[in-house]
N, C-alpha and C positions, 0 to 999 in steps of 0.2 A: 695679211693681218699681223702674220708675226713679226715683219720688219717694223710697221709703223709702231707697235709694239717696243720693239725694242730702242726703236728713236727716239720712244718718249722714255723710256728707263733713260740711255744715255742723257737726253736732256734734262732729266730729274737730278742726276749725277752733277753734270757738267755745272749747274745751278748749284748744288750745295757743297763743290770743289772751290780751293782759292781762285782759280780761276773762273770768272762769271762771264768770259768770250763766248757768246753764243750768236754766229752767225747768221744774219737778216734770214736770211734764204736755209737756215735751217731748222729756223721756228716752226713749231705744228700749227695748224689753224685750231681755234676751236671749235669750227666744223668737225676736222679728222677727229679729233678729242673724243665728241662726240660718237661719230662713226666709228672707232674701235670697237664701243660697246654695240651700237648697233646691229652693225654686220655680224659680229657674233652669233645674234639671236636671231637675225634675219636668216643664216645660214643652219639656224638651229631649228628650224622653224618653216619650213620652206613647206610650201603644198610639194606633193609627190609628182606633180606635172611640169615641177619649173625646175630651171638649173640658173645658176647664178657662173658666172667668169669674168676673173676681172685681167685686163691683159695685161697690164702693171700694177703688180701686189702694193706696189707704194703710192700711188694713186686710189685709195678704195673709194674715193666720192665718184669715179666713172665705173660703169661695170654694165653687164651684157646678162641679161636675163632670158633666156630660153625658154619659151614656152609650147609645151607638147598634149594639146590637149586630149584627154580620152575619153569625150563622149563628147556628144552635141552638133552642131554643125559644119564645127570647123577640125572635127575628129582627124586623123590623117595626115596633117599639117605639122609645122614646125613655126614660130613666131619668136623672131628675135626682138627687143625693144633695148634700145640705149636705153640706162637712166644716167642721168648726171644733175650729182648734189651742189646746187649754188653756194658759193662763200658765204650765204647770208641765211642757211639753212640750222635749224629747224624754225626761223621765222615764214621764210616763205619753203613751196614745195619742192619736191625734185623735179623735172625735166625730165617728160621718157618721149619719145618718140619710135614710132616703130619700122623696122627696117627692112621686115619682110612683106611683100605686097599683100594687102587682103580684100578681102569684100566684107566690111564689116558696119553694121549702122554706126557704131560707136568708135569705129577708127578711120581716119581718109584715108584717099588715093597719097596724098602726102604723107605719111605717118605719124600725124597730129592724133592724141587719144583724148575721149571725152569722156573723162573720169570727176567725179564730183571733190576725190580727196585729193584730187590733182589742182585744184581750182586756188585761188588765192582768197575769193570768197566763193560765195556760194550763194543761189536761192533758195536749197534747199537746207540751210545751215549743216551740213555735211560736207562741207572743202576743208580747205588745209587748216590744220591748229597745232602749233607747237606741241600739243601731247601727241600728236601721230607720230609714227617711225615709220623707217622704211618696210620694214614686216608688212605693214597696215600696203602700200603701196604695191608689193607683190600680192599679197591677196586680192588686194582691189583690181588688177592688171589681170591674173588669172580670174578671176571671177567674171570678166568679162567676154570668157567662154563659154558661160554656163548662166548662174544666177542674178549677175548685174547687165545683161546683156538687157538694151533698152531702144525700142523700135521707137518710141513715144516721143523721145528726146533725141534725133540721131544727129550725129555730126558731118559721118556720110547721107546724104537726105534720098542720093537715088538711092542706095543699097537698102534703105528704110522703105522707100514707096519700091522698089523691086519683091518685097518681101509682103506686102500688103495687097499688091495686085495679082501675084502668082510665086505660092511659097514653095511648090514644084521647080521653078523656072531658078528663083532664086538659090534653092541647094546645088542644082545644077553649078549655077557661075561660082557658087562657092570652091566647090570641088573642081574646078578645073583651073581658078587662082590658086588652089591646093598646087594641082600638078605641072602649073606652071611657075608657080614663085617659091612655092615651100615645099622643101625636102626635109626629109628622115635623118 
């Protein structure tokens, strides 16, 4: 954050120096513009179960969110999810896909997530709107641990009718996706 930071001080500079050279390729988007402030708060703000990493600080539109949840079914566990901010963001949403295997109604064998503020629209007028941030998207991702988790709606459909016909049977495959895809 500090670097993109100070790229745009330099380019704040560089702009109001005689010389107005500022190379193609070293223009900020106004995506990142945006995301300086963002991730600040996003990082300010963070439920107590998530960790955010981004593996290139000058990159902050990609970044690796961790989620460790401490209660519920998927207790035990570790969940990583890419998100990645489109050049075309805060119009449409970010892009998270998840990387560690789960059994979850609301995430696939793929790690596609069925998230409503993830949506471009929505049926339930709750998808993406330019006033969301990415805050709104870590909450909504971890919440999907706990509060927003939705058997009614699932995107996994066995893990939904596994859960419906034997909720014994179903904690079971949770916890053993636990101990075979997600570590501590």
């Amino acid at each position: 954050m500090i670097t993109l930071s100070k790229k745009l001080k330099q380019q704040q500079q560089q702009q109001n120096s005689p010389k107005k050279e500022v190379e193609e390729n070293k223009r900020i988007s106004i995506r990142d513009k945006l995301l300086v402030k963002e991730v600040q708060e996003m990082e300010e703000n963070l439920p107590k179960t998530c960790k955010i990493d981004f593996e290139d600080p000058d990159k902050i539109h990609k970044f690796t969110l961790t989620i460790t949840p401490d209660e519920g079914f998927w207790y035990g566990g570790k969940y990583r999810f890419i998100v990645n901010v489109p050049e075309d963001y805060n119009i449409v949403p970010p892009v998270v896909v998840c990387k560690t295997r789960i059994w979850h109604p609301n995430i696939n064998e793929d790690g596609e997530v069925c998230l409503s503020l993830l949506r471009q629209s929505s049926y339930d007028s709750l998808g993406w709107a330019p006033t969301r941030k990415l805050k709104d998207v870590i909450w909504g991702l971890n919440s999907l641990f706990s509060d927003l988790l939705n058997f009614d709606d699932p995107l996994n459909v066995d893990a939904a009718d596994h859960y419906a016909r034997n909720k014994e049977s179903f904690k079971a495959k949770v916890k053993e996706y636990i101990q075979m895809y997600s570590t501590r």
